[in-house]
DSSP file (Angstrom, degrees, kcal/mol; ACC not computed):
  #  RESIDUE AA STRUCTURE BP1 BP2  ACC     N-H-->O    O-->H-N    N-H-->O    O-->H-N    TCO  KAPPA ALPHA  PHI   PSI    X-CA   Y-CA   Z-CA
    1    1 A X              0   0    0      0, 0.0    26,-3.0     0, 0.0    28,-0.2   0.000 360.0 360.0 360.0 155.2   -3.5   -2.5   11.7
    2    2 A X        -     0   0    0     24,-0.1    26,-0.1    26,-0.1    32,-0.1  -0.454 360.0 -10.0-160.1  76.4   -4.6   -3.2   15.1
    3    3 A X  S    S+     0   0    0     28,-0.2     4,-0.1    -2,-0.1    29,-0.1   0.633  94.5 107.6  66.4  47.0   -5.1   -6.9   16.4
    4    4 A X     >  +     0   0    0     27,-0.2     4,-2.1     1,-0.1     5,-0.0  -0.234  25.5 127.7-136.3  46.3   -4.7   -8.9   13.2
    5    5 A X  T  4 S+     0   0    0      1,-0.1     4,-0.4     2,-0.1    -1,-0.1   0.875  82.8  43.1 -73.8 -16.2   -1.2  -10.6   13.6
    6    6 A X  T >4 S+     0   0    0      2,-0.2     3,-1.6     1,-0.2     4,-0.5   0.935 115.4  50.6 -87.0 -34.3   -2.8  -14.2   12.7
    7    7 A X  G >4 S+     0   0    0      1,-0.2     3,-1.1     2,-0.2    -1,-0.2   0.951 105.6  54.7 -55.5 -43.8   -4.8  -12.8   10.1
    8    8 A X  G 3< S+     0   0    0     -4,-2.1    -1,-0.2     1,-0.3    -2,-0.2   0.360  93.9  64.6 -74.5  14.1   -1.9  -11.0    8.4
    9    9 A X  G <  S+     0   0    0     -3,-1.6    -1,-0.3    -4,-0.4     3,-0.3   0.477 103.1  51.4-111.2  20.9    0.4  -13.9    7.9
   10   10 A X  S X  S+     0   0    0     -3,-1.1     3,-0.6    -4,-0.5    -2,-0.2   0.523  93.9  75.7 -72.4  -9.6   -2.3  -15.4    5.6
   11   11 A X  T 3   +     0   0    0      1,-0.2     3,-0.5     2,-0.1    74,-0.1   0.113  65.3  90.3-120.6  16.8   -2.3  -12.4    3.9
   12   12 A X  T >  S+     0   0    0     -3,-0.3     3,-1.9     1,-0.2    -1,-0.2   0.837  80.1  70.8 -82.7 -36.1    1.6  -12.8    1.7
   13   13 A X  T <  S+     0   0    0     -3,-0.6    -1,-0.2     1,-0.3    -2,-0.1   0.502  89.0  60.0 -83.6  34.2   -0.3  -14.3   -1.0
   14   14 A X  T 3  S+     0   0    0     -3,-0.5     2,-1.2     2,-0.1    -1,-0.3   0.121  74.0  94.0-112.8   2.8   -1.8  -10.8   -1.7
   15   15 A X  S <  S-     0   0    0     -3,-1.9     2,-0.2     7,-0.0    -3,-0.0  -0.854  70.2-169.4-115.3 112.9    1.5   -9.1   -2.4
   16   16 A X    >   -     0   0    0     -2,-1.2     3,-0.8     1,-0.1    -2,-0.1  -0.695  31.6-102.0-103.8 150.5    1.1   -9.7   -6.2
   17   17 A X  T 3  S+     0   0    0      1,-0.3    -1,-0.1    -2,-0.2    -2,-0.0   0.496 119.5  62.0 -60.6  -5.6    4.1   -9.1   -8.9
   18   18 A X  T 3  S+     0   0    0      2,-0.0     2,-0.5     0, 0.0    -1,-0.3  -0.077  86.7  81.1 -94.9  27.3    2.7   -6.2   -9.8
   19   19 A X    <   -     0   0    0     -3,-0.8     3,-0.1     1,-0.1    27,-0.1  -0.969  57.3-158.4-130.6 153.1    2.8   -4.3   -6.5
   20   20 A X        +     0   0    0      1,-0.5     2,-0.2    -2,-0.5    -1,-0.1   0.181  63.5   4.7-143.9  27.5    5.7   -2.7   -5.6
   21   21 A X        -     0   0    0     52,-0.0    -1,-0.5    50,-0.0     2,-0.5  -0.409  52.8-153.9-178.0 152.3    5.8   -2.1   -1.9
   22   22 A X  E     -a   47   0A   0     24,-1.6    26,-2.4    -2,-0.2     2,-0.7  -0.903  16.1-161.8-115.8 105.2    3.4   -3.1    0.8
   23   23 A X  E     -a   48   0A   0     -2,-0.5     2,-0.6    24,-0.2    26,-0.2  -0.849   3.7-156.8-132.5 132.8    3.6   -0.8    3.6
   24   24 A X  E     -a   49   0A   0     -2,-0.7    26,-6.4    24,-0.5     2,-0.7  -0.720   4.5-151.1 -97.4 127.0    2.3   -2.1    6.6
   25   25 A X  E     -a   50   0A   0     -2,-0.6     2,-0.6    24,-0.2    26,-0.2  -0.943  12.2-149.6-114.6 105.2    1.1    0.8    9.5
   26   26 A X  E     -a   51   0A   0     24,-6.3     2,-1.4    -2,-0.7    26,-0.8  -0.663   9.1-167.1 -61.2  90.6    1.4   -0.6   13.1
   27   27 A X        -     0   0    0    -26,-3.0    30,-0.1    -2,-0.6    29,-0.1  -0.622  56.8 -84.4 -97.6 105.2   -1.3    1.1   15.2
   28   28 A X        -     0   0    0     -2,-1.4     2,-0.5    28,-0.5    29,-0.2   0.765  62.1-173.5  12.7  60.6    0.1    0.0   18.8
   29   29 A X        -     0   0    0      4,-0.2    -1,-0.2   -28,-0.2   -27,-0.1  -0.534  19.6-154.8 -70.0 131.4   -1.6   -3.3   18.6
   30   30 A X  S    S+     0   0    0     -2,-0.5     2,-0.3     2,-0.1    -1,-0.1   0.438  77.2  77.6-106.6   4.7   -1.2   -5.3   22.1
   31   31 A X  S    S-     0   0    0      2,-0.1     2,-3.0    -3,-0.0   -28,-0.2  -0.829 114.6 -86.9 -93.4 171.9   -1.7   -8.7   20.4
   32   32 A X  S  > S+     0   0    0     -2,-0.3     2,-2.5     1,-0.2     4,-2.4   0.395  94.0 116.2 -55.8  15.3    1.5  -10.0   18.4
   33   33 A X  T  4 S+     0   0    0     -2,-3.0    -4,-0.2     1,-0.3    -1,-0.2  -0.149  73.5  61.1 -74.4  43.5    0.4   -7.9   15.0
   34   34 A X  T  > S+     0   0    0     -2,-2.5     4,-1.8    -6,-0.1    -1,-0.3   0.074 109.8  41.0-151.3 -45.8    3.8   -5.9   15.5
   35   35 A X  H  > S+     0   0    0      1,-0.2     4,-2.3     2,-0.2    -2,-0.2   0.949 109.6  49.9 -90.4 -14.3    5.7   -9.0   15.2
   36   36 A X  H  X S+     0   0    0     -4,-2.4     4,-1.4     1,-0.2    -1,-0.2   0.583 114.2  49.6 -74.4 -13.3    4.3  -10.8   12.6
   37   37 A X  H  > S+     0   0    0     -5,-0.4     4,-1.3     2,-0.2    -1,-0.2   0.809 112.5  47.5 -97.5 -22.3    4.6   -7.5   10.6
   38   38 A X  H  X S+     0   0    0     -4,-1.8     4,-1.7     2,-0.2     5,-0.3   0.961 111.3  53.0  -4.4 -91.5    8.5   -7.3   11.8
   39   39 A X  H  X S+     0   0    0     -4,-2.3     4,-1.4     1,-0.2    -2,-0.2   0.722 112.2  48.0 -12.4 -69.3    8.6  -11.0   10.6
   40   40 A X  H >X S+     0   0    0     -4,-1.4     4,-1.8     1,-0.2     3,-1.1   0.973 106.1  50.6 -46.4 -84.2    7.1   -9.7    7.3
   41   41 A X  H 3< S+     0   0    0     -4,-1.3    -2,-0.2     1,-0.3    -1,-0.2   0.735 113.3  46.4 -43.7 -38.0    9.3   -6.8    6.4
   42   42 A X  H 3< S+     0   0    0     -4,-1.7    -1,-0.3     1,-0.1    -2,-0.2   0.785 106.1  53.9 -99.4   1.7   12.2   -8.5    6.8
   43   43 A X  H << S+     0   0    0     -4,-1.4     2,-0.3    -3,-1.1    -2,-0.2   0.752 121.0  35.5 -77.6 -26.6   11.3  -11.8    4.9
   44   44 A X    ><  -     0   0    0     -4,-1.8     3,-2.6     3,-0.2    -1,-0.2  -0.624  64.6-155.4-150.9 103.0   10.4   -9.5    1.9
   45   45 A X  T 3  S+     0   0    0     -2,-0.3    -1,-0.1     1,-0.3    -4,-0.1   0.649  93.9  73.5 -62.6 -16.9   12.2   -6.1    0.8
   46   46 A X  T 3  S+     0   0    0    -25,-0.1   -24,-1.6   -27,-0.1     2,-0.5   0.597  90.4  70.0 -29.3 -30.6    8.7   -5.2   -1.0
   47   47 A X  E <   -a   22   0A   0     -3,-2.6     2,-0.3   -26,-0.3   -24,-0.2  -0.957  62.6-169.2-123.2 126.4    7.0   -4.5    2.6
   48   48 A X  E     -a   23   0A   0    -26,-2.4   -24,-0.5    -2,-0.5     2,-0.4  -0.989  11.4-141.1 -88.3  95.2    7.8   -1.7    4.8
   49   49 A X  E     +a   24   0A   0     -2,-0.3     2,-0.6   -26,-0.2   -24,-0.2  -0.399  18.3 179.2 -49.2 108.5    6.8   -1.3    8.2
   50   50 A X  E     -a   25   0A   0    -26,-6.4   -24,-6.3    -2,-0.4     2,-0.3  -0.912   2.7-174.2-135.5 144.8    5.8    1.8    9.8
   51   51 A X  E     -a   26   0A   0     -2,-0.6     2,-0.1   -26,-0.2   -24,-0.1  -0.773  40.9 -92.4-113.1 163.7    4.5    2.9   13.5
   52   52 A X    >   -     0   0    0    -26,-0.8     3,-3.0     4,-0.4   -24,-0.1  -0.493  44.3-118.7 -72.2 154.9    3.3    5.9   15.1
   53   53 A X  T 3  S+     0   0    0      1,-0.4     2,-5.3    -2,-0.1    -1,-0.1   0.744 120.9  40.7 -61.7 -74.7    6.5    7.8   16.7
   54   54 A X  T 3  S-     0   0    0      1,-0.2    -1,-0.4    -3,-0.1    -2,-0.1   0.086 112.9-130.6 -92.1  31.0    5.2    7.5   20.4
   55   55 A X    <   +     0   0    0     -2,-5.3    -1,-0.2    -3,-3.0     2,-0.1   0.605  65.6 130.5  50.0  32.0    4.1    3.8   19.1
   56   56 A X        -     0   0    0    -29,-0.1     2,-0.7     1,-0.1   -28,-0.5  -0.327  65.2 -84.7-103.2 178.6    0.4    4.4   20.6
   57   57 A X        +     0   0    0      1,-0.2   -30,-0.1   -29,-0.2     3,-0.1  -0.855  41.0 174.8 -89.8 136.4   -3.2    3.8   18.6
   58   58 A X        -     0   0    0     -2,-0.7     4,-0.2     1,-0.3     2,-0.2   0.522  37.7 -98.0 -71.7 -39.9   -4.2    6.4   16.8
   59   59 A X        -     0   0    0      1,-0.1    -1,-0.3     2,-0.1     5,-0.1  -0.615  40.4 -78.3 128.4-175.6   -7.3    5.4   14.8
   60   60 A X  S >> S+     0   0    0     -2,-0.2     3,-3.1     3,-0.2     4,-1.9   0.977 120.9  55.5 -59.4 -75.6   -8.1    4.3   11.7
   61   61 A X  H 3> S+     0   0    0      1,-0.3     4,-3.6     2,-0.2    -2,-0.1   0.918 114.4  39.4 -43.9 -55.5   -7.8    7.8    9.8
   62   62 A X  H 3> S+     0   0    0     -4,-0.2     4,-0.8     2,-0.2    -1,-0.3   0.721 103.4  60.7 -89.5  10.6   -4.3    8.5   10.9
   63   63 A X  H X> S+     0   0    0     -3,-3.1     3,-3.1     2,-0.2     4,-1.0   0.903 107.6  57.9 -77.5 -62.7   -2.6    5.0   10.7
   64   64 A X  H 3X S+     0   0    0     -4,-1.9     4,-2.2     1,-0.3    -2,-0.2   0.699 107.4  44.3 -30.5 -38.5   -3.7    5.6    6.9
   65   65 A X  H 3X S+     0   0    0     -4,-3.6     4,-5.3     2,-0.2    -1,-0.3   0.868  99.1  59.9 -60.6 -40.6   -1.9    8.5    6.7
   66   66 A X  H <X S+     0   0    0     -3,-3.1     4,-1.4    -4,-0.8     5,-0.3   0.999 115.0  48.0 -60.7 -68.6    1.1    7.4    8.4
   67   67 A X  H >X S+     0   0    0     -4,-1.0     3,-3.6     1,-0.3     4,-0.6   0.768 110.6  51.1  -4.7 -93.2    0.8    4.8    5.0
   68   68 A X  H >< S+     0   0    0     -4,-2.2     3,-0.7     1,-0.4    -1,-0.3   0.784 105.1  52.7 -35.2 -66.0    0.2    7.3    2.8
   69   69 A X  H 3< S+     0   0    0     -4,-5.3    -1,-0.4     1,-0.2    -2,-0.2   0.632 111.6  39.9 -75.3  13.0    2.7    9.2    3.5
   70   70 A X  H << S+     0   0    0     -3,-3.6    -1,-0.2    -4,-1.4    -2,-0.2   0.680  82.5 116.8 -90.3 -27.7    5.5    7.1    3.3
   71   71 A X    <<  -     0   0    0     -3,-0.7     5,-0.1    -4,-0.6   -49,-0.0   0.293  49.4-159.9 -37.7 166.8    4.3    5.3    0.4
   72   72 A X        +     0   0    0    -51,-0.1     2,-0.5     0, 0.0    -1,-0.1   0.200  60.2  80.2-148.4  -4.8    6.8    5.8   -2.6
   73   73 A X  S    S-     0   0    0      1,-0.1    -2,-0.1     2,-0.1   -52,-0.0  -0.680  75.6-121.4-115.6-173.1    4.6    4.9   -5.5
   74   74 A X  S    S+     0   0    0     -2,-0.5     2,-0.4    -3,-0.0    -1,-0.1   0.885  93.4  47.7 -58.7 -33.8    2.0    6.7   -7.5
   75   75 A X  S    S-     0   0    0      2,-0.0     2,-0.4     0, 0.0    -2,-0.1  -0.850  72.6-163.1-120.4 148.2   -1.0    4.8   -7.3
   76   76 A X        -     0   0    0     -2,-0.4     2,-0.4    -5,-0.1    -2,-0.0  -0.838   4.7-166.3-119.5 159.0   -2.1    3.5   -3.5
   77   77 A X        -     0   0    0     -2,-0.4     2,-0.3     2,-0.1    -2,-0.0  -0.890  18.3-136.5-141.6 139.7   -4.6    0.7   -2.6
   78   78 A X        -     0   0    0     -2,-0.4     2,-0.3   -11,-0.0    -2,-0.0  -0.749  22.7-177.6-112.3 143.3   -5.9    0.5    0.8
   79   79 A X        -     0   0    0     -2,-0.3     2,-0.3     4,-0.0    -2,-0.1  -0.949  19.7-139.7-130.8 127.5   -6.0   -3.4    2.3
   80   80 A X    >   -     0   0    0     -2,-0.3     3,-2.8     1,-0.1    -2,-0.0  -0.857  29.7-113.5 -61.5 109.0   -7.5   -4.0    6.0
   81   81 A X  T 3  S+     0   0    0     -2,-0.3    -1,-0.1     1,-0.3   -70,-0.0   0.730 117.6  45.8 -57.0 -27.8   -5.5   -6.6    7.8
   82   82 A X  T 3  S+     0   0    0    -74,-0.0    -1,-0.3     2,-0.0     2,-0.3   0.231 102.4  71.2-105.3  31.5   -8.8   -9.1    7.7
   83   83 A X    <   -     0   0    0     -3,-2.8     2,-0.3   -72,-0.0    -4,-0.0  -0.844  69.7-158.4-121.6 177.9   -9.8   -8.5    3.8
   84   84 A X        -     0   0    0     -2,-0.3     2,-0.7   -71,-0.0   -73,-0.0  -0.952  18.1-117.7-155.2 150.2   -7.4  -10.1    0.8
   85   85 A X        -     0   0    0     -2,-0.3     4,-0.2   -74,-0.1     3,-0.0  -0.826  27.4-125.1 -96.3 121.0   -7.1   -9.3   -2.4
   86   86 A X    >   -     0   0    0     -2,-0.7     3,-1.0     2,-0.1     0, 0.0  -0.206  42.7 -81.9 -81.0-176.1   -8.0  -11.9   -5.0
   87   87 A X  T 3  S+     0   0    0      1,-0.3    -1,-0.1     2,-0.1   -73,-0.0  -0.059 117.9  11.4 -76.6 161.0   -5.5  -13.0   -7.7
   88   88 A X  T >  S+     0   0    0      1,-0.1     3,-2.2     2,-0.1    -1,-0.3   0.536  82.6 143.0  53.8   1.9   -5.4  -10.3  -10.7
   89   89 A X  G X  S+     0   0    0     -3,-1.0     3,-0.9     1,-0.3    -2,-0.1   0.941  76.6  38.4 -39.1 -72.2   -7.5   -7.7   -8.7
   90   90 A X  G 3> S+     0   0    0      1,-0.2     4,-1.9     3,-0.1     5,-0.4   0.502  85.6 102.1 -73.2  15.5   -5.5   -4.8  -10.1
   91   91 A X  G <4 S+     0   0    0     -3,-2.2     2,-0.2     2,-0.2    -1,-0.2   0.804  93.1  27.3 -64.8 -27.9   -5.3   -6.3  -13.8
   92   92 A X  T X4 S+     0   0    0     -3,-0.9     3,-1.8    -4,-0.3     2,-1.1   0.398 122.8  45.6 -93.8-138.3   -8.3   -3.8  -15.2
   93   93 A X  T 3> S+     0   0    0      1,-0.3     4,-2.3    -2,-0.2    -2,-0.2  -0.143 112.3  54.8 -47.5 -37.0   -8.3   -1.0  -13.2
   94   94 A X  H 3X S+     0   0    0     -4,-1.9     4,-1.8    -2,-1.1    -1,-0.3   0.856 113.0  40.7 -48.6 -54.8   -4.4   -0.9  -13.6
   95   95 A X  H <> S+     0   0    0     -3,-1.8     4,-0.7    -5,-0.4     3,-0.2   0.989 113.3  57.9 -75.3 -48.2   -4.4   -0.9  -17.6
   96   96 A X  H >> S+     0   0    0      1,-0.2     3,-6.3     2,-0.2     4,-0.7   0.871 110.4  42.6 -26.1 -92.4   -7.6    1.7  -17.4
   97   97 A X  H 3X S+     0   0    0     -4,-2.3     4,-2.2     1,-0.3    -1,-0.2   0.591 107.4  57.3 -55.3 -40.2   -5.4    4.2  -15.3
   98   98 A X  H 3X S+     0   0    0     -4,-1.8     4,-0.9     2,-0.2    -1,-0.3   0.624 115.5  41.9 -58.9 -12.7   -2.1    3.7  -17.6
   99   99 A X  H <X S+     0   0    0     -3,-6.3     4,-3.0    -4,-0.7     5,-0.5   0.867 113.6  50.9 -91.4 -39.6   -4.6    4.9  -20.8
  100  100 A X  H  X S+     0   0    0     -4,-0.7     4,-2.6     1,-0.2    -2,-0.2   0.954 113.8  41.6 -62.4 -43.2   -6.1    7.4  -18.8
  101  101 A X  H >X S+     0   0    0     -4,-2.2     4,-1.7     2,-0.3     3,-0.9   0.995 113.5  60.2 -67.8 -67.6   -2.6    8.8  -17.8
  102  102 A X  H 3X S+     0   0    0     -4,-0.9     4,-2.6     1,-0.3    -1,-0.2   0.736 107.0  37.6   0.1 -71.8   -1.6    8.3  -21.4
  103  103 A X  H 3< S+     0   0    0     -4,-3.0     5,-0.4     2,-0.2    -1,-0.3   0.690 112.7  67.4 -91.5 -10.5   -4.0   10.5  -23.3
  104  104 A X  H XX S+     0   0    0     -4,-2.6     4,-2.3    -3,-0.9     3,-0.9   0.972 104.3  44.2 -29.0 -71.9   -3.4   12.9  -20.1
  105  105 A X  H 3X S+     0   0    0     -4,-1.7     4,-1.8     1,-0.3     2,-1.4   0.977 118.4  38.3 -32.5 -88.5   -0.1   13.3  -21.3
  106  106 A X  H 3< S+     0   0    0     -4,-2.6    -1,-0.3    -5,-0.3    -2,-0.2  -0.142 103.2  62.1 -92.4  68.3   -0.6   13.8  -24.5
  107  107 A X  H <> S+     0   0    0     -2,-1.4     4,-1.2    -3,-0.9    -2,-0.2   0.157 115.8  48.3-162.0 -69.1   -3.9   16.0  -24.3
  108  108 A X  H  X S+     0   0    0     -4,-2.3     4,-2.2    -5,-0.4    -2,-0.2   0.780 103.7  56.9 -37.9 -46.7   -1.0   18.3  -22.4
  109  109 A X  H  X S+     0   0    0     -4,-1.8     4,-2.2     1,-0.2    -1,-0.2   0.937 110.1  41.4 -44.9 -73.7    1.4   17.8  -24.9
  110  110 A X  H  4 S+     0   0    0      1,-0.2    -1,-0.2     2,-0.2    -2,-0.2   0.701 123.6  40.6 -69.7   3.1   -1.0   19.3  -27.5
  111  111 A X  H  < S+     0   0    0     -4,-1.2    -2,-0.2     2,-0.1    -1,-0.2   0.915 130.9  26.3 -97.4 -30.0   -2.2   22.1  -25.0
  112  112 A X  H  < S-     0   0    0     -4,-2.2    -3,-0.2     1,-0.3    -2,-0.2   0.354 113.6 -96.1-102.9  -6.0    1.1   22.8  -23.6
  113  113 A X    ><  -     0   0    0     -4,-2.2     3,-1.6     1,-0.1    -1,-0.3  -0.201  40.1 -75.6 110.0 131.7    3.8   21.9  -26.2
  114  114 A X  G >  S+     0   0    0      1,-0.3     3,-1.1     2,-0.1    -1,-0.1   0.944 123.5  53.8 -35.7 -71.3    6.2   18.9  -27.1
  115  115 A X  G 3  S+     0   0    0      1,-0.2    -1,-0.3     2,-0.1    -2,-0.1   0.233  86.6  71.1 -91.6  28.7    8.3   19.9  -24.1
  116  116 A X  G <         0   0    0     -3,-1.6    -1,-0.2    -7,-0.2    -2,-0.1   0.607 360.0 360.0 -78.5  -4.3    6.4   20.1  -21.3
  117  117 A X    <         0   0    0     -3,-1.1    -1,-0.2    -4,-0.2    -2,-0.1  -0.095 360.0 360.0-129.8 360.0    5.8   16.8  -20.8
């Protein structure tokens, strides 16, 4: 994120009961978007906070990474500090991907055997 601290404190009612960490990627923003994201992370153990080490910008491409790789679940969705997610966003695509994974599984099962899986 990179100049959005006013945006992002509108932006808590987007961390929905189905998500299950927020991590917020600091790219060396020189308006207050470093504290409000601070401010954030520790108000709610769901959100994580990550910077570049040398705490400089980076760009777009590699703040996303820095995300990405830190994340700790399976499935990702990218948010922009000035877009929001509306209520229920992930409620379809979320049940889709738990059938897909499903007959995944067991489409493996029968190719590979009870106990691969």
């Amino acid at each position: 994120m990179l100049h959005n601290g006013p945006l992002m404190q509108s932006r808590q009612s987007s961390i929905q009961e189905y998500v299950h960490e927020v991590i917020l990627a600091e790219d060396g923003s020189s308006d207050n978007s470093l504290v409000v994201c601070t401010a954030l992370a520790e108000a709610n153990p769901k959100v994580k906070l990550f910077r570049h080490p040398d705490g400089k910008n980076r760009g777009a491409g590699a703040t996303r990474n820095l995300g990405v790789l830190n994340a700790q679940c399976d499935l990702i969705a990218f948010l922009d500090a000035d877009d929001i997610y509306l209520p229920k966003r992930f409620n379809q695509p979320v049940s889709v991907l738990r059938r897909v994974m499903r007959l995944e599984i067991s489409l493996r099962r029968k190719v590979f055997g009870p106990g691969s899986f």
